[in-house]
C-alpha positions, 0 to 999 in steps of 0.5 A: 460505481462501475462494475468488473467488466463495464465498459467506461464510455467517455462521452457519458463519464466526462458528463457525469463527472463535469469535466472536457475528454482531454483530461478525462483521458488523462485520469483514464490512462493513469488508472490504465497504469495503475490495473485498475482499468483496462485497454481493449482492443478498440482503445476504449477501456474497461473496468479490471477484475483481479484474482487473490493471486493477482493482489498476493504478488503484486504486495510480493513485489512490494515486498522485494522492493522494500527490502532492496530499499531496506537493504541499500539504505542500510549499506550505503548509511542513511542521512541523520535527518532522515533517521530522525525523521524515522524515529519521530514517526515510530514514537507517533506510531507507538502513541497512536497504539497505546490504546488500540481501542481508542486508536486513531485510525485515520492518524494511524494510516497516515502516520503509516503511510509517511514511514513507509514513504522516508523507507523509500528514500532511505537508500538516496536512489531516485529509481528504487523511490519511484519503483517501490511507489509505482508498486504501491500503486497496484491495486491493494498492494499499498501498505495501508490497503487492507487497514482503512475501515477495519478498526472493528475487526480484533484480528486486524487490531492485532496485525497492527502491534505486529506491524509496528514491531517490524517497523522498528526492527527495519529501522534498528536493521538499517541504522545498524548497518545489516543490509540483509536483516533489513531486506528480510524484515521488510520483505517478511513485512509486506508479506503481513498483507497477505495475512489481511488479504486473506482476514478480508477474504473471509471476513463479514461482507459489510467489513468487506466492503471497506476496503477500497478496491475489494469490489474488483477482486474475485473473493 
């Protein structure tokens, strides 16, 4: 509702939306920590705008994050329920793209978004957990950024089957102990959205406009 560049006057915000400043505040400086506001010099805050290279390093960094958890997971071995966790998410993966036409995608992105989440946490280590969230917070560079209101899009349909293929390639690379197999995998993995950036970028506007966040990126 804000367009690229608008100031975000809190007087005016915290009537709109019902609430006191104190927590508007609050909401305001974590959007400041996610890039999706910015801080000007007089302390207030403005809407952010993003370039293309802005969104392809911030899912590049994803990447690298990924694959490092990829990688200690794999080393350091990983928890047998976690790796049954993993394999039931695959399997419900595969089942929700058997029939891509019918495919459901809000199960779809939730389903994504969990395996990407255990990913995380495969290593044990709660600072390489936190660093690969606080990354996935950047804007468009979470896993399921360029997914949600694409179903219609037959390019798109298609980067879900290549998707799903490096998921369980990262998988068999962790569970088989090749920690530079898994970090390759993973990082070639988010590098897939790059290739949807890019889909989005040249896609009809209407599509465009399902993307959340796209309207802060200079296409």
């Amino acid at each position: 509702d804000f367009a690229v560049g608008e100031r975000m006057p809190e007087v005016a915000i915290s009537e709109l939306l019902g609430v006191s400043r104190t927590p508007l505040r609050q909401a305001m400086d974590r959007l400041v920590e996610e890039s999706l506001l910015e801080r000007l010099p007089s302390g207030r805050c403005s809407v952010a705008s993003f370039s293309m290279a802005d969104i392809a390093d911030a899912i590049e960094l994803r990447g690298v994050l990924e694959g490092t958890a990829a990688r200690l997971a794999a080393e350091r071995g990983i928890d047998p329920e976690r790796e049954a966790e993993c394999a039931e998410v695959l399997d419900a993966l595969d089942e929700t793209l058997a029939n891509l036409e019918g495919t459901d995608f809000e199960n779809y992105v939730e389903l994504n978004a969990r395996f990407h989440e255990l990913l995380s946490t495969l290593a044990g280590s709660r600072i390489i957990q936190r660093e690969v969230e606080r990354a996935s917070r950047l804007p468009l560079a979470s896993p399921n950024a360029f997914v949600e209101g694409q179903q219609t899009v037959p390019d798109f349909l298609d980067s879900l089957r290549v998707a799903q293929q490096h998921h369980r390639a990262i998988f068999q690379a962790i569970v088989a102990r090749e920690g530079a197999r898994a970090e390759s995998l993973a990082r070639e993995h988010a590098r897939l959205a790059r290739r949807n950036l890019d889909l989005v970028a040249r896609a009809d506007r209407r599509l465009v406009e399902n993307v959340p966040g796209i309207a802060l990126v200079a296409i």
